[in-house]
PDB file as gemmi writes it, atoms N, CA and C in Angstrom:
CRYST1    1.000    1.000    1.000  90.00  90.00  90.00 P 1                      
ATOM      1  N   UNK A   1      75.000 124.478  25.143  1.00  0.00           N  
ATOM      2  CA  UNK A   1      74.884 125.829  25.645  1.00  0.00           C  
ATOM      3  C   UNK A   1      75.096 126.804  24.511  1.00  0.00           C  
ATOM      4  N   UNK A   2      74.122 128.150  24.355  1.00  0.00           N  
ATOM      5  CA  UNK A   2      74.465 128.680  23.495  1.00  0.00           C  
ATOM      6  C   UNK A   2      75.093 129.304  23.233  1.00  0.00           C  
ATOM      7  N   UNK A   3      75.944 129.895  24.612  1.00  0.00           N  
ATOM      8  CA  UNK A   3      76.895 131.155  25.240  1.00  0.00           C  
ATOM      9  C   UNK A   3      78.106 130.223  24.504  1.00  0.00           C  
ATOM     10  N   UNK A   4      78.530 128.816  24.872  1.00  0.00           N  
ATOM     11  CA  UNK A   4      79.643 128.632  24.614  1.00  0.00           C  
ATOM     12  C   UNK A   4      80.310 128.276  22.747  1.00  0.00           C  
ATOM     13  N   UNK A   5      78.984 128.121  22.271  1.00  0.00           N  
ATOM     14  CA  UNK A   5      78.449 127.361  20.903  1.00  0.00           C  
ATOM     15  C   UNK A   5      78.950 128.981  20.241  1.00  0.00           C  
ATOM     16  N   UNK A   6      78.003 130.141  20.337  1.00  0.00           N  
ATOM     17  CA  UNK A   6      78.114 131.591  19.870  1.00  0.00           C  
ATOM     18  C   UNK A   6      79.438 131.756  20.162  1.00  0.00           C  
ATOM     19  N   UNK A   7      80.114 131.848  20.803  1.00  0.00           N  
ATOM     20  CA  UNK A   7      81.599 132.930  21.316  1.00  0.00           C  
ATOM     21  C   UNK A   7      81.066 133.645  21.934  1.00  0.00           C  
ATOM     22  N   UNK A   8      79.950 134.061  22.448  1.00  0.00           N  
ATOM     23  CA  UNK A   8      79.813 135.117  23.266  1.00  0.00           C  
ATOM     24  C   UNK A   8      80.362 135.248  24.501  1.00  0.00           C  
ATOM     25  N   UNK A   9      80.612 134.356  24.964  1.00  0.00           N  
ATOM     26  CA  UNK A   9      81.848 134.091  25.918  1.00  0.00           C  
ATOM     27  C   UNK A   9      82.718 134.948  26.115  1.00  0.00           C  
ATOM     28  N   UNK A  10      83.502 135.057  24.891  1.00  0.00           N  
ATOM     29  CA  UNK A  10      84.650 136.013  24.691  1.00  0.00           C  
ATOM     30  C   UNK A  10      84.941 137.769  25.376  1.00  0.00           C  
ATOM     31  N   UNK A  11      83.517 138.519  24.829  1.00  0.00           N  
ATOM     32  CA  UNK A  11      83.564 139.472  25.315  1.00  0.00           C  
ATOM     33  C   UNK A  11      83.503 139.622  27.296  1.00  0.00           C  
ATOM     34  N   UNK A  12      82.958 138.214  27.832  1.00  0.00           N  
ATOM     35  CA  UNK A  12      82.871 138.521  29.136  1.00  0.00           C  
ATOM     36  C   UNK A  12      84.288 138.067  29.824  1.00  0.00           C  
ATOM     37  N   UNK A  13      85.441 137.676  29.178  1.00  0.00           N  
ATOM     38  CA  UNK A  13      86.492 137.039  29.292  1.00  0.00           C  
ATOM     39  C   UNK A  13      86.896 138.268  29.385  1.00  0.00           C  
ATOM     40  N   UNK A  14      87.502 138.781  28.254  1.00  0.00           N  
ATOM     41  CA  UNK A  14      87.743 140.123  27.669  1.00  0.00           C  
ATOM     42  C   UNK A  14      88.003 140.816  28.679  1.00  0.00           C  
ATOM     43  N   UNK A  15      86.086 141.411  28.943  1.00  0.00           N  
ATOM     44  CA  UNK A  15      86.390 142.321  30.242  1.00  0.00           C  
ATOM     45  C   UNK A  15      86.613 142.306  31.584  1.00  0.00           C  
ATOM     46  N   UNK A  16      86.814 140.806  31.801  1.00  0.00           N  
ATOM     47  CA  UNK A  16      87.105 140.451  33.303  1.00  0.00           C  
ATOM     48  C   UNK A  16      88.318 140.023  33.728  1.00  0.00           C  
ATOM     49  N   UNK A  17      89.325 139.125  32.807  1.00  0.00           N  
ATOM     50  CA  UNK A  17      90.266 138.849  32.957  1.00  0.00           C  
ATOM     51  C   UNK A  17      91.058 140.284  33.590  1.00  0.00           C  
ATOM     52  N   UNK A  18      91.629 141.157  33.083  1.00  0.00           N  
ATOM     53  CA  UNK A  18      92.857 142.109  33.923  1.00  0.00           C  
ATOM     54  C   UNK A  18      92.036 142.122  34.972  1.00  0.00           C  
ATOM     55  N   UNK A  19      90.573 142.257  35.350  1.00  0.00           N  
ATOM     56  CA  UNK A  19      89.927 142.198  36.981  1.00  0.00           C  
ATOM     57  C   UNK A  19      90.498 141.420  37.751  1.00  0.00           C  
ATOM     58  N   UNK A  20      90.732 139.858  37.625  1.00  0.00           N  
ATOM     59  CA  UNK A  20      90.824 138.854  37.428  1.00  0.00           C  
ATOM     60  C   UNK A  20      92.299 139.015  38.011  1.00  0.00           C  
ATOM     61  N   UNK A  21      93.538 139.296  37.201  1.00  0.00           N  
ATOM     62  CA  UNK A  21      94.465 139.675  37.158  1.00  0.00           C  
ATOM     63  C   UNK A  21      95.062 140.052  38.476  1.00  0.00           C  
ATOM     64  N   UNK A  22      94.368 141.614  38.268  1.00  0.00           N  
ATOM     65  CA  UNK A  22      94.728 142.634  39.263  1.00  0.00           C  
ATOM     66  C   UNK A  22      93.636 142.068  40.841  1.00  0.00           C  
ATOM     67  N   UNK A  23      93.016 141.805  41.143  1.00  0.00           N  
ATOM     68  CA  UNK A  23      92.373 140.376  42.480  1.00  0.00           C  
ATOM     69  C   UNK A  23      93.526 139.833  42.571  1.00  0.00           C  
ATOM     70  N   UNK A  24      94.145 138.707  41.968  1.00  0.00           N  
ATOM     71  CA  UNK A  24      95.236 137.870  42.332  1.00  0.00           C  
ATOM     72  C   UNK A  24      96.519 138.876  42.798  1.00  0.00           C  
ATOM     73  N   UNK A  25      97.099 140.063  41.920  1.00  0.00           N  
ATOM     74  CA  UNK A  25      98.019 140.894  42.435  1.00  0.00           C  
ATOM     75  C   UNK A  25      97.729 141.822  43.650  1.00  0.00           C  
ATOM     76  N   UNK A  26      96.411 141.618  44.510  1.00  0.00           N  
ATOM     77  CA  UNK A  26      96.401 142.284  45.629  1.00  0.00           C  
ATOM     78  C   UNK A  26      97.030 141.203  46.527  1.00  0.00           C  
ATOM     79  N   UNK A  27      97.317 140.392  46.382  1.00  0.00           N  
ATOM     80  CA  UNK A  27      97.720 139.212  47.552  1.00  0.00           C  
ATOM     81  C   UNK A  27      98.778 139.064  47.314  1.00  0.00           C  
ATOM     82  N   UNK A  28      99.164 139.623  46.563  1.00  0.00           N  
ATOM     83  CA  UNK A  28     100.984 139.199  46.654  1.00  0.00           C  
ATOM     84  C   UNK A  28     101.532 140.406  47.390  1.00  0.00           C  
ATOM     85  N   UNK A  29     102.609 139.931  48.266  1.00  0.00           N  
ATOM     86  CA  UNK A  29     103.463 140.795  48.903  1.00  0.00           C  
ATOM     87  C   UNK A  29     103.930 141.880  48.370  1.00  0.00           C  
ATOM     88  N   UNK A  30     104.012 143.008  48.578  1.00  0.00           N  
ATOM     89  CA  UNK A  30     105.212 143.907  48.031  1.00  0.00           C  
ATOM     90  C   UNK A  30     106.407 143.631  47.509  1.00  0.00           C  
ATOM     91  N   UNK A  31     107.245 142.977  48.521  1.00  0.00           N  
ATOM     92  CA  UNK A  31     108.779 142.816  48.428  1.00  0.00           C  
ATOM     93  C   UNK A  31     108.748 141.596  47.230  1.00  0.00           C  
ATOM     94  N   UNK A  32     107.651 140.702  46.730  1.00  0.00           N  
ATOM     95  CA  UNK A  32     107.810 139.913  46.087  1.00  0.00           C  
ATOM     96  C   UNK A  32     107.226 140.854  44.182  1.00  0.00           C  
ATOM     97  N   UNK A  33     108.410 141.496  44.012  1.00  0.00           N  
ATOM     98  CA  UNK A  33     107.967 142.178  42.846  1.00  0.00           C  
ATOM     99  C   UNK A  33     107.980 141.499  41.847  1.00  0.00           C  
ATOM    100  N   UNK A  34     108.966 140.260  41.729  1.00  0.00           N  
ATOM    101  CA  UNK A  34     109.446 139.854  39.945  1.00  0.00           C  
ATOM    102  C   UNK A  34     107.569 138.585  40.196  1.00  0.00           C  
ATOM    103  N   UNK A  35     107.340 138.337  41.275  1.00  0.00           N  
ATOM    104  CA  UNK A  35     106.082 137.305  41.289  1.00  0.00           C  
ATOM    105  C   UNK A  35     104.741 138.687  40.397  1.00  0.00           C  
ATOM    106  N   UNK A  36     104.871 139.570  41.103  1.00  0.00           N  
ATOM    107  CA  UNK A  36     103.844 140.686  40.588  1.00  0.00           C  
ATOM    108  C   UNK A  36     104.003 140.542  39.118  1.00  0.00           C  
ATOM    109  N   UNK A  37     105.362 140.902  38.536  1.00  0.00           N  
ATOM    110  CA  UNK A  37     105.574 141.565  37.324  1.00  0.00           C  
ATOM    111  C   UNK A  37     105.253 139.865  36.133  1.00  0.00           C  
ATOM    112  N   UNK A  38     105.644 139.228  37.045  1.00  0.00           N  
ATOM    113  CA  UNK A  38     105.050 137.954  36.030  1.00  0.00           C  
ATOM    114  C   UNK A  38     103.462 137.419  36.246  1.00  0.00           C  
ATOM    115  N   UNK A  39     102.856 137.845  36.946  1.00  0.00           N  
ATOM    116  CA  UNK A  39     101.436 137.845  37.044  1.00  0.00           C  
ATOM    117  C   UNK A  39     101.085 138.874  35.947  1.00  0.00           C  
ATOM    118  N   UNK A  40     101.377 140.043  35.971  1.00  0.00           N  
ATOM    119  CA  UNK A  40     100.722 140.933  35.097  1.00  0.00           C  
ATOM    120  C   UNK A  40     101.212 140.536  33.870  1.00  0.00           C  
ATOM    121  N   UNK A  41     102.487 140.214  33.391  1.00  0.00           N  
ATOM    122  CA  UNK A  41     102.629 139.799  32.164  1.00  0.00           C  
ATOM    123  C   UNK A  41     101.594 138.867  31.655  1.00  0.00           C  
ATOM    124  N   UNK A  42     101.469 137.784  32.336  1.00  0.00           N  
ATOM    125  CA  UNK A  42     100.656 136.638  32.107  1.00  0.00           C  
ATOM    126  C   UNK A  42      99.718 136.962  31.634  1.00  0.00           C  
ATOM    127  N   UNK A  43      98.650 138.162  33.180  1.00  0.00           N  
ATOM    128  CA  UNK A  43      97.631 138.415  32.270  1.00  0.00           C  
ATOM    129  C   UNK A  43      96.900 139.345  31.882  1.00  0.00           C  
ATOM    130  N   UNK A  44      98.273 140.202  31.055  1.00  0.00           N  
ATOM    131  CA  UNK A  44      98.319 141.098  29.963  1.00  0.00           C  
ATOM    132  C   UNK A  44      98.418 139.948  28.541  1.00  0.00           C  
ATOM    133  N   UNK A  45      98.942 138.724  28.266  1.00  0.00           N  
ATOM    134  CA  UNK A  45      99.593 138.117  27.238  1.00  0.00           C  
ATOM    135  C   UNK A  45      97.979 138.034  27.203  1.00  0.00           C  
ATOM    136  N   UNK A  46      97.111 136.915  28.366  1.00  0.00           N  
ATOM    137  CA  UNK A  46      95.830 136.327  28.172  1.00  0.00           C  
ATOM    138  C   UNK A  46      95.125 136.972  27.966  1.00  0.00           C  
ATOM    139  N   UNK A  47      94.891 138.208  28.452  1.00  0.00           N  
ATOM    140  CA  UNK A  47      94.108 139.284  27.362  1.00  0.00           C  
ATOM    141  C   UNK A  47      94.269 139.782  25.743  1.00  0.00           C  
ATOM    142  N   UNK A  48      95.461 139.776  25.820  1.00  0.00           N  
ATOM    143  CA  UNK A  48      95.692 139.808  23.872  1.00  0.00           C  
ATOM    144  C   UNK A  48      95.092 138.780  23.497  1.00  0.00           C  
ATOM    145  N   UNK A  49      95.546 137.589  23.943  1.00  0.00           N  
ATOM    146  CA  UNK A  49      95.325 135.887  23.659  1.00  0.00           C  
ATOM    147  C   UNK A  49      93.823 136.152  23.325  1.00  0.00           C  
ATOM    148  N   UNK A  50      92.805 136.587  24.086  1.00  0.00           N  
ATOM    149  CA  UNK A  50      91.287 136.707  23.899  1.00  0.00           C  
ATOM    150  C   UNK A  50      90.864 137.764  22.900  1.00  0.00           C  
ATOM    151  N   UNK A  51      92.124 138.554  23.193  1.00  0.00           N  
ATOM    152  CA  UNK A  51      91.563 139.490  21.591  1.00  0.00           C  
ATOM    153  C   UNK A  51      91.468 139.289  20.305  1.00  0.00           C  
ATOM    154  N   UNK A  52      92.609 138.482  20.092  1.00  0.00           N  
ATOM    155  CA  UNK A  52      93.355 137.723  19.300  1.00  0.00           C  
ATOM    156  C   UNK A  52      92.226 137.520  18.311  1.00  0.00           C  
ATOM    157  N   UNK A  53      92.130 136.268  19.355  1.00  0.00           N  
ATOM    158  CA  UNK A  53      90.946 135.257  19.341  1.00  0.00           C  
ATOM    159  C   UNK A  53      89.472 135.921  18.713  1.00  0.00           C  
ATOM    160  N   UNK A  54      89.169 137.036  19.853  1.00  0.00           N  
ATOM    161  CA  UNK A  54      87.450 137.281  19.200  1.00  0.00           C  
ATOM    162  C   UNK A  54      88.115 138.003  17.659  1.00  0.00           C  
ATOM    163  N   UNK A  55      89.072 138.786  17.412  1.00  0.00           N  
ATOM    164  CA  UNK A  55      89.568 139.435  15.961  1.00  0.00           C  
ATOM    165  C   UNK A  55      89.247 138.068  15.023  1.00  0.00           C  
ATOM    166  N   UNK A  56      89.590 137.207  15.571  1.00  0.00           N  
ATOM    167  CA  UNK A  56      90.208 135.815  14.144  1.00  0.00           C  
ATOM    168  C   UNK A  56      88.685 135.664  14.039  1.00  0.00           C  
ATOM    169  N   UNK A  57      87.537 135.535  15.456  1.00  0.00           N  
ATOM    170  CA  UNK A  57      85.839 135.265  15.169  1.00  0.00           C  
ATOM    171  C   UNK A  57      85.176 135.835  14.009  1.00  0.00           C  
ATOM    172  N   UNK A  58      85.572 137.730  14.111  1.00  0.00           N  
ATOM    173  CA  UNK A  58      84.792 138.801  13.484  1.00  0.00           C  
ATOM    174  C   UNK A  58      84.569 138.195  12.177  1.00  0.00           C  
ATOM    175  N   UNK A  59      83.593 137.947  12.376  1.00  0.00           N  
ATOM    176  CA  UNK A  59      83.128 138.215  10.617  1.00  0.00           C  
ATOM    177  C   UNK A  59      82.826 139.199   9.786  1.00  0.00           C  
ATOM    178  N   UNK A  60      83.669 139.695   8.849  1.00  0.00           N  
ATOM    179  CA  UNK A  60      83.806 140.950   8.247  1.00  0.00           C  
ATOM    180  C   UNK A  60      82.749 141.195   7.362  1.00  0.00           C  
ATOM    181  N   UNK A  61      82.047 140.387   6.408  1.00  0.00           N  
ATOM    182  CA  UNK A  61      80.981 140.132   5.984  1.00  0.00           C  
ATOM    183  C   UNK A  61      79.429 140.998   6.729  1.00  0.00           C  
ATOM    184  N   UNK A  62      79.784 140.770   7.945  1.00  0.00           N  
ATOM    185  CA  UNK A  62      78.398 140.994   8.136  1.00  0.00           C  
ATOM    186  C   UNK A  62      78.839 142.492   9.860  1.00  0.00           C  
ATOM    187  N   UNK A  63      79.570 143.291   9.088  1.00  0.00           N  
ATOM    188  CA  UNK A  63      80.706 144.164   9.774  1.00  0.00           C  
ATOM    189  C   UNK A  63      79.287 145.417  10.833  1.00  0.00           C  
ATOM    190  N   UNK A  64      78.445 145.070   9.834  1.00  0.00           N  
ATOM    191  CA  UNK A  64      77.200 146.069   9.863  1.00  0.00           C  
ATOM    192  C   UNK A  64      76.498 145.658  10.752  1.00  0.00           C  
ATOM    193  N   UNK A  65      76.297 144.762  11.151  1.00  0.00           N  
ATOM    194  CA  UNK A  65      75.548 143.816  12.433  1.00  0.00           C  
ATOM    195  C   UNK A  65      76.148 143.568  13.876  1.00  0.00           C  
ATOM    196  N   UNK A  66      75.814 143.938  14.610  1.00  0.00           N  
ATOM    197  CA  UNK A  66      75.709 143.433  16.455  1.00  0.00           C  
ATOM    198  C   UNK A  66      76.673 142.094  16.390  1.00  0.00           C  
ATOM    199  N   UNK A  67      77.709 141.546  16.541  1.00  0.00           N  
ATOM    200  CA  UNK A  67      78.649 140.150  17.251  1.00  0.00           C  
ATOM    201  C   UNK A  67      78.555 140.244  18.254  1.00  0.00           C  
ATOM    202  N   UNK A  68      78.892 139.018  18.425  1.00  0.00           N  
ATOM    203  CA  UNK A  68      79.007 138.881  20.013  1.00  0.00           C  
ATOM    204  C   UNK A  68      78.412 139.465  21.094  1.00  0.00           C  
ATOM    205  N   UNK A  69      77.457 138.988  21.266  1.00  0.00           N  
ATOM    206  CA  UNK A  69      76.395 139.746  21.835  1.00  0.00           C  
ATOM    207  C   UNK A  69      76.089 138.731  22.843  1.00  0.00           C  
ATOM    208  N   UNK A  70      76.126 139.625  24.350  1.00  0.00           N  
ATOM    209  CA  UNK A  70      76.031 138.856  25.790  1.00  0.00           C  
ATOM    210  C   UNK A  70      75.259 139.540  26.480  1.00  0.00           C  
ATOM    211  N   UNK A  71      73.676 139.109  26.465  1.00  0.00           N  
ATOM    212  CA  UNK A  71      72.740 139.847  27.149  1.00  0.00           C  
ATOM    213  C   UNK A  71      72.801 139.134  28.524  1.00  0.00           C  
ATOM    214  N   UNK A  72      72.525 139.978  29.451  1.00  0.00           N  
ATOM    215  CA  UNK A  72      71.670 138.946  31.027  1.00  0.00           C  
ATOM    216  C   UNK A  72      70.940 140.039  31.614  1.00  0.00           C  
ATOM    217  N   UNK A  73      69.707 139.522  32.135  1.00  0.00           N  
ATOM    218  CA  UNK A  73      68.926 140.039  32.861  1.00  0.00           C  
ATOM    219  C   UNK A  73      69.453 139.850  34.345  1.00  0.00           C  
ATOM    220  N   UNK A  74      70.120 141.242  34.725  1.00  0.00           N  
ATOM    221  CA  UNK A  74      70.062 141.438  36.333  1.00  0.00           C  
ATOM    222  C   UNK A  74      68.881 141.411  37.284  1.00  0.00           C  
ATOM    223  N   UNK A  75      68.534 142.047  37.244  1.00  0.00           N  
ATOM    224  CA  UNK A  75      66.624 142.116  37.780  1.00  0.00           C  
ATOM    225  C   UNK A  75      66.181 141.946  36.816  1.00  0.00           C  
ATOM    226  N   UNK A  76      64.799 141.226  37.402  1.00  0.00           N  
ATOM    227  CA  UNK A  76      63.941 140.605  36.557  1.00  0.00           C  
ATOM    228  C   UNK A  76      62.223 140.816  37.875  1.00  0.00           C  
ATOM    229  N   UNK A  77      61.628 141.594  37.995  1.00  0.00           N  
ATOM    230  CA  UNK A  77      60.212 141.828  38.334  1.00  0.00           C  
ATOM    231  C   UNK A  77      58.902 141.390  37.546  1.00  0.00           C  
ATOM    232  N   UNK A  78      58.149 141.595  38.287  1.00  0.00           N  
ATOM    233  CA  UNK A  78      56.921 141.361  37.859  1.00  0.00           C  
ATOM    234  C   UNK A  78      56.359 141.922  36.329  1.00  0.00           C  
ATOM    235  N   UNK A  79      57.451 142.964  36.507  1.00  0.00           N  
ATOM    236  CA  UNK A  79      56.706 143.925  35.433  1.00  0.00           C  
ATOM    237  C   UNK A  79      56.573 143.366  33.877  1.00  0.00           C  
ATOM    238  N   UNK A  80      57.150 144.264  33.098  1.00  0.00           N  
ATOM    239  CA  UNK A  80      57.056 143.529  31.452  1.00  0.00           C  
ATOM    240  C   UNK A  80      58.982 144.283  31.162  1.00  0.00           C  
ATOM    241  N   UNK A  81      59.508 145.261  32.250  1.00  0.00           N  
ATOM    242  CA  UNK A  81      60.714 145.383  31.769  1.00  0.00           C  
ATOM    243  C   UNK A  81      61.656 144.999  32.924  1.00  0.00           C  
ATOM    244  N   UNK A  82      62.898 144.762  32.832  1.00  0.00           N  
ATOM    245  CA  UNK A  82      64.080 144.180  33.307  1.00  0.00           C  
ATOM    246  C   UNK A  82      65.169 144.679  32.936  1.00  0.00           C  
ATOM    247  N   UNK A  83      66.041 145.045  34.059  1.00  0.00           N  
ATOM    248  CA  UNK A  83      67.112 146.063  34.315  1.00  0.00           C  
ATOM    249  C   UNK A  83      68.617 144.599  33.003  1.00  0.00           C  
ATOM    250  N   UNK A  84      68.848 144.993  32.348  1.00  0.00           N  
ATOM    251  CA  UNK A  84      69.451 144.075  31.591  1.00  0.00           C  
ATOM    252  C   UNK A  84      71.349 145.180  31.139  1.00  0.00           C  
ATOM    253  N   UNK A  85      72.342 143.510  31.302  1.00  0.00           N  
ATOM    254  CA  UNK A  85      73.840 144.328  30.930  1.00  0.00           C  
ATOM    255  C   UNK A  85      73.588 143.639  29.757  1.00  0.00           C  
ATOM    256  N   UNK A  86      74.492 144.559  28.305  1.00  0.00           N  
ATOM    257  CA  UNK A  86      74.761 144.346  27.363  1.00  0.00           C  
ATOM    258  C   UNK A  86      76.017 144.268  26.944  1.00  0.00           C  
ATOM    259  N   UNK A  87      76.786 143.031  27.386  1.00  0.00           N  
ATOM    260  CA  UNK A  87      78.156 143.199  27.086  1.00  0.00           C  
ATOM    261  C   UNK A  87      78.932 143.738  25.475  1.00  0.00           C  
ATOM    262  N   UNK A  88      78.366 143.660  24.837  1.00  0.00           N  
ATOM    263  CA  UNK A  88      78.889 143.805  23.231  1.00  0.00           C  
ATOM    264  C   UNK A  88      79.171 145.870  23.410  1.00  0.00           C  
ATOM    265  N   UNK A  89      78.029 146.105  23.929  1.00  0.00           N  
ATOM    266  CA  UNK A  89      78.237 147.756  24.019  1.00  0.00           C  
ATOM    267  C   UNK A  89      78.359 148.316  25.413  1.00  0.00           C  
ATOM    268  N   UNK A  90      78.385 147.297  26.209  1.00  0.00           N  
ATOM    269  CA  UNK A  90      78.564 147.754  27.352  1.00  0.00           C  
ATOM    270  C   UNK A  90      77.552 148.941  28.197  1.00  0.00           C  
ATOM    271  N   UNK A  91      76.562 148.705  28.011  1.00  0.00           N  
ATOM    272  CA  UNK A  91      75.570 149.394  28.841  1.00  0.00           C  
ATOM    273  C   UNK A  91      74.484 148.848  29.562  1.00  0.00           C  
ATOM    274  N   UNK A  92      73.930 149.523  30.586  1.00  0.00           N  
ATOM    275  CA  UNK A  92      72.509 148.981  31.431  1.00  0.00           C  
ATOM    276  C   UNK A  92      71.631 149.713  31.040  1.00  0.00           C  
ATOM    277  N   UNK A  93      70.576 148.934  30.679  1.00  0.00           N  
ATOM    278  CA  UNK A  93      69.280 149.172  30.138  1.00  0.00           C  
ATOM    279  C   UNK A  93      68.175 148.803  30.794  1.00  0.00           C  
ATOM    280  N   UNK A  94      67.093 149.352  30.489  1.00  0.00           N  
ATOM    281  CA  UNK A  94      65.636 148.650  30.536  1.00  0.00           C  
ATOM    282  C   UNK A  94      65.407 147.882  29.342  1.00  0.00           C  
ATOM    283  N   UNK A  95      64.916 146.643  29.305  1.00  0.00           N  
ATOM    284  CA  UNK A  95      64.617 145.565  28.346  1.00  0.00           C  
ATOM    285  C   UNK A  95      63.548 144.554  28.163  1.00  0.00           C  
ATOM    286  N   UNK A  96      62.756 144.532  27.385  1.00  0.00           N  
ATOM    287  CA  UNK A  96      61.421 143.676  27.714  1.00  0.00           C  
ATOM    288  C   UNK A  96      61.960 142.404  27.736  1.00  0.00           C  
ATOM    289  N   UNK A  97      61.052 142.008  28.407  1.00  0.00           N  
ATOM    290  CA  UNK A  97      60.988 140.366  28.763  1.00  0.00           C  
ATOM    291  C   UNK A  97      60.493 139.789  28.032  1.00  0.00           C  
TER     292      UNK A  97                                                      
END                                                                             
């Protein structure tokens, strides 16, 4: 796979994990606060942990160029363009096919 081979992985980790996080902390009780406060620690740590991580990837060398780069085509029509997320910059685009 090339997603896992690249690291591109990383950036969709990145931005989903505290999602991720904060989902699991809607189900915990109120009165159960120290369970909350060690959920969010956790994954506040696992988000550094992934930052960490894509920082140690960066290749400084080539500082001038696009990393980590996680395209997907959301829609995809008949046409010749496709509604596409760009995780590296975080935007929705139109994108040829």
């Amino acid at each position: 796979m090339d997603i896992l081979r690249d690291h591109n992985w990383v950036l969709s980790v990145g931005t989903f994990l505290p999602l991720a996080g904060v989902l699991v902390m809607l189900f915990i009780p109120k009165v159960e606060e120290q369970l909350q406060k060690a959920v969010a620690l956790i994954t506040a740590l696992a988000t550094l942990g992934v930052g960490v991580y894509t920082l140690t990837l960066f290749n400084y060398d080539r500082a001038g160029e696009m990393q980590f780069v996680a395209q997907t085509n959301w829609i995809t029509s008949a046409s010749t363009a496709s509604v596409c997320r760009c995780t590296s910059c975080r935007w929705l685009s139109l994108c040829s096919s």
